[in-house]
Biotite code that builds the C-alpha atoms (Angstrom):
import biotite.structure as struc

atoms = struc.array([
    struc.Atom([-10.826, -41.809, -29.385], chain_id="A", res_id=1, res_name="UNK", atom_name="CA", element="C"),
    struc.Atom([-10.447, -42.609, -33.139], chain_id="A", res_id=2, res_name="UNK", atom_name="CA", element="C"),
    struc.Atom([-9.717, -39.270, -34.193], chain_id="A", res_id=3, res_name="UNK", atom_name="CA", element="C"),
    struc.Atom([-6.941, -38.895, -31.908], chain_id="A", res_id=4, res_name="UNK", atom_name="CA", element="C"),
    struc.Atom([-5.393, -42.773, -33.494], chain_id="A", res_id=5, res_name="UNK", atom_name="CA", element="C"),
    struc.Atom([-5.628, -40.843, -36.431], chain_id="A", res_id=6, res_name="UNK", atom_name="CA", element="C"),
    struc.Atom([-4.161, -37.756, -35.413], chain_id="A", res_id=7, res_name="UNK", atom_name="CA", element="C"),
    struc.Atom([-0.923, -39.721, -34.068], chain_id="A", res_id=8, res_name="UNK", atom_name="CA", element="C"),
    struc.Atom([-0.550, -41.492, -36.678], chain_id="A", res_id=9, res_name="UNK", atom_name="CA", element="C"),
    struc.Atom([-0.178, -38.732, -39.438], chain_id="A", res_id=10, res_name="UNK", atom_name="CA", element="C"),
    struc.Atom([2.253, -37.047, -36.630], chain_id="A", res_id=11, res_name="UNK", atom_name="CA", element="C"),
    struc.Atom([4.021, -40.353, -36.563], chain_id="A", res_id=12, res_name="UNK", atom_name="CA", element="C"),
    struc.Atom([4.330, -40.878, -40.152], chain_id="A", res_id=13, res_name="UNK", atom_name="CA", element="C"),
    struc.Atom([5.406, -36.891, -40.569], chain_id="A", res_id=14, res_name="UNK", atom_name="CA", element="C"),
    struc.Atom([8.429, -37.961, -38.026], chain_id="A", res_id=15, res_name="UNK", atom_name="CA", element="C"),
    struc.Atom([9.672, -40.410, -39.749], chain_id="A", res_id=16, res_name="UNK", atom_name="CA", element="C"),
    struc.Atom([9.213, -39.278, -43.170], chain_id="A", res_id=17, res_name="UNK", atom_name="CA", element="C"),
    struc.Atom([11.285, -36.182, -41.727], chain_id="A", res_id=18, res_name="UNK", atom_name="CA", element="C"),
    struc.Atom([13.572, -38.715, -40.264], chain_id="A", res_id=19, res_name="UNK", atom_name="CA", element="C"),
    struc.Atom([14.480, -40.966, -43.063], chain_id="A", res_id=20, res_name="UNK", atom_name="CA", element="C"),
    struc.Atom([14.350, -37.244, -45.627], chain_id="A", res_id=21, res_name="UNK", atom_name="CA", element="C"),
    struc.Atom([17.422, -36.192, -43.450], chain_id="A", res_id=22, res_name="UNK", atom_name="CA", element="C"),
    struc.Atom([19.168, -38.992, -42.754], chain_id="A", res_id=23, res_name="UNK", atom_name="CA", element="C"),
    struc.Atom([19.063, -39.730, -46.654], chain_id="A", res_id=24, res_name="UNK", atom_name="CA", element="C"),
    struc.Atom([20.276, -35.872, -47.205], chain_id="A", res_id=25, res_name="UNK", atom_name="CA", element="C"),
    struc.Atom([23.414, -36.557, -44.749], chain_id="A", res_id=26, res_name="UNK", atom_name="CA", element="C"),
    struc.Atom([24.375, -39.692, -46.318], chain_id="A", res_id=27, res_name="UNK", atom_name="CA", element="C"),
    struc.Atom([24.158, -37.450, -50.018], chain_id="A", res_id=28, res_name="UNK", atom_name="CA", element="C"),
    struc.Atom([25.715, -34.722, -48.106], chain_id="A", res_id=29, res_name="UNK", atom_name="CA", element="C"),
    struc.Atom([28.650, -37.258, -47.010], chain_id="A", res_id=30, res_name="UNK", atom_name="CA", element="C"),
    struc.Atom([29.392, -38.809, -49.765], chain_id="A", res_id=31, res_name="UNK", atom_name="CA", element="C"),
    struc.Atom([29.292, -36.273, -51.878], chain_id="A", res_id=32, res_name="UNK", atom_name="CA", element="C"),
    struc.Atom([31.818, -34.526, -49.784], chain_id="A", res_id=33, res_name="UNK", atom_name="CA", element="C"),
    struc.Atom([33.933, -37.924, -49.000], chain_id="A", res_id=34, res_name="UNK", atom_name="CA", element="C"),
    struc.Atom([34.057, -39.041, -52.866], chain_id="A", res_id=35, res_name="UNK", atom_name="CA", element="C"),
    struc.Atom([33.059, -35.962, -55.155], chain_id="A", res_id=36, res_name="UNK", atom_name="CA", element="C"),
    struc.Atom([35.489, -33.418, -53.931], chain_id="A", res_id=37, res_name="UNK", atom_name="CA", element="C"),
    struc.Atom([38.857, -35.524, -54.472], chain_id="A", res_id=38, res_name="UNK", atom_name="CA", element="C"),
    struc.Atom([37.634, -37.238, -57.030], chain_id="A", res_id=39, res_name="UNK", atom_name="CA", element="C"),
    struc.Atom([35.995, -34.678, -59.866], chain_id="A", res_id=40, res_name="UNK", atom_name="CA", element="C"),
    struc.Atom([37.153, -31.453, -57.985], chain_id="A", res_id=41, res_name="UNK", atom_name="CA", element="C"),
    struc.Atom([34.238, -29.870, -56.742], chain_id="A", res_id=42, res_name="UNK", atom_name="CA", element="C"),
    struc.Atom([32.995, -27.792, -53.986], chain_id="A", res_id=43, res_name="UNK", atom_name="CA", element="C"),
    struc.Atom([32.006, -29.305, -50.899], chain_id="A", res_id=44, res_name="UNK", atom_name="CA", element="C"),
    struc.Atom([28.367, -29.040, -50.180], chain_id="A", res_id=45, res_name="UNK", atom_name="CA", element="C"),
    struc.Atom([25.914, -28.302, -46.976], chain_id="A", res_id=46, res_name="UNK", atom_name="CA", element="C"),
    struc.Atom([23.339, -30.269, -45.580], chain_id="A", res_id=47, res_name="UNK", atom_name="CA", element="C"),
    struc.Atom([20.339, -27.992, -47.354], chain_id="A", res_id=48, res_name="UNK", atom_name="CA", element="C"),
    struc.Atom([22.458, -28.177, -50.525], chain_id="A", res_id=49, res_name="UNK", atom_name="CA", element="C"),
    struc.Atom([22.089, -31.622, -50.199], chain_id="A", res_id=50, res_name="UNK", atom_name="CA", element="C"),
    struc.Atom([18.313, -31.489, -49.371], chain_id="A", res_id=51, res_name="UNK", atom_name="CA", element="C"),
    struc.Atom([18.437, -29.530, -53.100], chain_id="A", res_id=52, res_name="UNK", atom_name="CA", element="C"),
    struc.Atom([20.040, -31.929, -54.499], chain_id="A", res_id=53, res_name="UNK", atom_name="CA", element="C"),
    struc.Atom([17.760, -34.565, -53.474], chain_id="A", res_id=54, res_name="UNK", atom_name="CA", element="C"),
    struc.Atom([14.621, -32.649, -54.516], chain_id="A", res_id=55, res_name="UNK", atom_name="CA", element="C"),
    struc.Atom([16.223, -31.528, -58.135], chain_id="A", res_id=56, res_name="UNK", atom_name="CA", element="C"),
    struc.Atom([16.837, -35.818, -58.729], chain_id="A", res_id=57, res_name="UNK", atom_name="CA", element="C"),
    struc.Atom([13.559, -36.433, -57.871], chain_id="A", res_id=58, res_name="UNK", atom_name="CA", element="C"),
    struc.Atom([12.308, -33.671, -60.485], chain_id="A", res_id=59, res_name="UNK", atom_name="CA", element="C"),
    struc.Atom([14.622, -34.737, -63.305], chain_id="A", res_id=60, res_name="UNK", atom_name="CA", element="C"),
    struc.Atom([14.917, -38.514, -62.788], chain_id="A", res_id=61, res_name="UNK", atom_name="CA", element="C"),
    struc.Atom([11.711, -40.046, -60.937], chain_id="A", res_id=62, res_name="UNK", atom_name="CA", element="C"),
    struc.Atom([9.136, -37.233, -61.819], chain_id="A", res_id=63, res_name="UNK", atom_name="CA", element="C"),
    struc.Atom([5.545, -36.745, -59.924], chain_id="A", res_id=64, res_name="UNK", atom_name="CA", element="C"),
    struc.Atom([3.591, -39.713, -60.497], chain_id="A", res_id=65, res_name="UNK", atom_name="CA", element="C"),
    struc.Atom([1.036, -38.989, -58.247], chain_id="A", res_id=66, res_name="UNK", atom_name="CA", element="C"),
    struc.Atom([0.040, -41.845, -55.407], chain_id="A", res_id=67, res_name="UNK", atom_name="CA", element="C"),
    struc.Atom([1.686, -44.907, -55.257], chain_id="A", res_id=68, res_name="UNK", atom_name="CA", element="C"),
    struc.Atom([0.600, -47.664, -57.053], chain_id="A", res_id=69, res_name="UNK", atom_name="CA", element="C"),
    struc.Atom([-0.682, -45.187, -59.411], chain_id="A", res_id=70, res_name="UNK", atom_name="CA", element="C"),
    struc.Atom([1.931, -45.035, -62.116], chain_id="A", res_id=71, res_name="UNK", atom_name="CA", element="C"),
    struc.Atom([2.507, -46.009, -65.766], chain_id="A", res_id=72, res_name="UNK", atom_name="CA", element="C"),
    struc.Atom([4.339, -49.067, -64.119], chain_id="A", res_id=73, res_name="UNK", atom_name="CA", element="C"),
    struc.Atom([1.244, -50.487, -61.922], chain_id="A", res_id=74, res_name="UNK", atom_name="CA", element="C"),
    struc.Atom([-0.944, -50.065, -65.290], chain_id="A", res_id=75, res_name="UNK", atom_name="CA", element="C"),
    struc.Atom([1.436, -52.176, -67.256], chain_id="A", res_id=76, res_name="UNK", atom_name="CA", element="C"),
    struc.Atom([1.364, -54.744, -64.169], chain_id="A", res_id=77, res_name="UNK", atom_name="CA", element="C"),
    struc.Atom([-2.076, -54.815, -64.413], chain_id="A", res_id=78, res_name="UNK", atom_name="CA", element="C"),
    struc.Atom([-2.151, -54.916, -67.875], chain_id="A", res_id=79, res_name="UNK", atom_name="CA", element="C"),
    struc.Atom([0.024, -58.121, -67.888], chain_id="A", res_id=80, res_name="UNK", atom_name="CA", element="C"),
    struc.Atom([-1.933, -60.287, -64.724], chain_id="A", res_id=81, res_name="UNK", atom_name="CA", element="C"),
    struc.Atom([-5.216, -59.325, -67.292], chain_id="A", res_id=82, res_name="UNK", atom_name="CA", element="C"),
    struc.Atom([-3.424, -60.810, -70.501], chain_id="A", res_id=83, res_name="UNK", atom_name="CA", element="C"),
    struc.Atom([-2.617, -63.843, -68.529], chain_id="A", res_id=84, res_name="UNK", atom_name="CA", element="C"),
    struc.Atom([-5.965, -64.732, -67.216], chain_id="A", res_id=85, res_name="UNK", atom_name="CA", element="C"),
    struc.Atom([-6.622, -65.002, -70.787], chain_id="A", res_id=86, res_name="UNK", atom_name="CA", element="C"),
    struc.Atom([-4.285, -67.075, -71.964], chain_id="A", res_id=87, res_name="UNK", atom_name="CA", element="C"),
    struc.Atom([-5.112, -70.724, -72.406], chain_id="A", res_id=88, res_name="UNK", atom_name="CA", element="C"),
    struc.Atom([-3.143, -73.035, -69.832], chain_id="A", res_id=89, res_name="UNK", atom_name="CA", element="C"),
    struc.Atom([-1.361, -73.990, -73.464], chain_id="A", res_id=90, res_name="UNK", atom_name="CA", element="C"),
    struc.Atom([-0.448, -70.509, -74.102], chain_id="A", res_id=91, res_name="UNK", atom_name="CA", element="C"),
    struc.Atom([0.289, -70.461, -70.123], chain_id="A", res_id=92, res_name="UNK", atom_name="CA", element="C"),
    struc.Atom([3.119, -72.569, -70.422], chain_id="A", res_id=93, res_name="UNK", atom_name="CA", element="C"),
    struc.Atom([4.257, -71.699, -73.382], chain_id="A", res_id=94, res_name="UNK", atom_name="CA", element="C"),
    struc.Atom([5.120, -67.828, -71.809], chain_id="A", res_id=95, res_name="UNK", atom_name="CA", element="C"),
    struc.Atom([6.629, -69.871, -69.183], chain_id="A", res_id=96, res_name="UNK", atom_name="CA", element="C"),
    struc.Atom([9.029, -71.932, -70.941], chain_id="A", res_id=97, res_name="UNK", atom_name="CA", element="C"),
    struc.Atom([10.370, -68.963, -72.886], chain_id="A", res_id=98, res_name="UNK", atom_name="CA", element="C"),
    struc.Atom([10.966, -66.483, -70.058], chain_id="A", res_id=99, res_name="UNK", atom_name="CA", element="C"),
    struc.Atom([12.819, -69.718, -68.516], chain_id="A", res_id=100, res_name="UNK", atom_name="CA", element="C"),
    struc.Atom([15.107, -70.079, -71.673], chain_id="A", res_id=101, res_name="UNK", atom_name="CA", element="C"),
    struc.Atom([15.428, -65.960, -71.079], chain_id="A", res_id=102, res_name="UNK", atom_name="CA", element="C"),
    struc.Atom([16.903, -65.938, -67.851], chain_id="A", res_id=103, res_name="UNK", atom_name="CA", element="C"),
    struc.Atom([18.610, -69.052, -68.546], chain_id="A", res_id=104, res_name="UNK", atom_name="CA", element="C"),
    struc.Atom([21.019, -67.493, -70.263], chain_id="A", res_id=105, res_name="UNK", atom_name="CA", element="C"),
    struc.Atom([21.744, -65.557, -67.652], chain_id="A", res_id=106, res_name="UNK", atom_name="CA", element="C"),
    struc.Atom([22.793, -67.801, -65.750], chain_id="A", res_id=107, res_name="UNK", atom_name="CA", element="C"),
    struc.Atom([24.678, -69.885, -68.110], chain_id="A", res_id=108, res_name="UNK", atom_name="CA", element="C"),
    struc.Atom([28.323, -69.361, -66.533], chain_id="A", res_id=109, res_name="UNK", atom_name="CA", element="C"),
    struc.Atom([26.739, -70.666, -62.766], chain_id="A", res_id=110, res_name="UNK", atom_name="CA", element="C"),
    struc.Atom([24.936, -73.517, -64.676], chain_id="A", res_id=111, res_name="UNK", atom_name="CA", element="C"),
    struc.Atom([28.424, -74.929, -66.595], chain_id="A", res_id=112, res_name="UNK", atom_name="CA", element="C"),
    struc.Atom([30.086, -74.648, -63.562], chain_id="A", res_id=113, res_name="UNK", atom_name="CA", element="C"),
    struc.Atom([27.381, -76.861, -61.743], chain_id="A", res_id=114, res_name="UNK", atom_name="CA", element="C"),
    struc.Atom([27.285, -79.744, -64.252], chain_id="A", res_id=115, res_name="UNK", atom_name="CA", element="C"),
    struc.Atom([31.385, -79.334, -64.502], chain_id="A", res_id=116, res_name="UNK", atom_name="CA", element="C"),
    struc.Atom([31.016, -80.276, -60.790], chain_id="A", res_id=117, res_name="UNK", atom_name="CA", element="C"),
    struc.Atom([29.339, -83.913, -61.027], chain_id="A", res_id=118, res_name="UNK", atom_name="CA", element="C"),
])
């Protein structure tokens, strides 16, 4: 009885990974051939061009990192939650206060326009 759970699931999860892999090629394949063609000129492409293209990105922009979670990005996240279980509840707030000034600015334009208000 488990084994077949198991069995359907990994079919399941091969469906939809097929699913959402195609539909994600069409909508490359479409707008390649909606935008790209009248815009820069090019040829129009097919639906297995537009698998290639897919795969090709995925080479030269997001790379193989392996499982998820398992990536230069989850070490620095768990580098960070370990530096700030030893900070000092000083030090704590201190961090705090100066990522708030950071994205502060940010917002500057929406925070003018606020106190303009009242």
């Amino acid at each position: 009885m488990h084994k077949k759970f198991w069995i359907k699931k990994i079919i399941g999860f091969t469906v939809m990974a097929a699913a959402f892999g195609s539909l994600l090629s069409y909508v490359v394949m479409r707008l390649w051939n909606g935008i790209l063609t009248e815009v820069v000129h090019v040829s129009p492409i097919s639906f297995l061009q537009a698998i290639g293209i897919l795969v090709l990105s995925k080479i030269l922009f997001g790379g193989f990192h392996g499982r998820w979670g398992c990536g230069p990005r989850h070490h620095w996240k768990n580098e960070m939650k370990e530096k700030w279980q030893n900070m000092s509840p000083e030090e704590r707030e201190k961090m705090k206060e100066e990522w708030r000034n950071k994205c502060r600015t940010w917002r500057k334009p929406n925070s003018q326009a606020t106190t303009n208000e009242q």
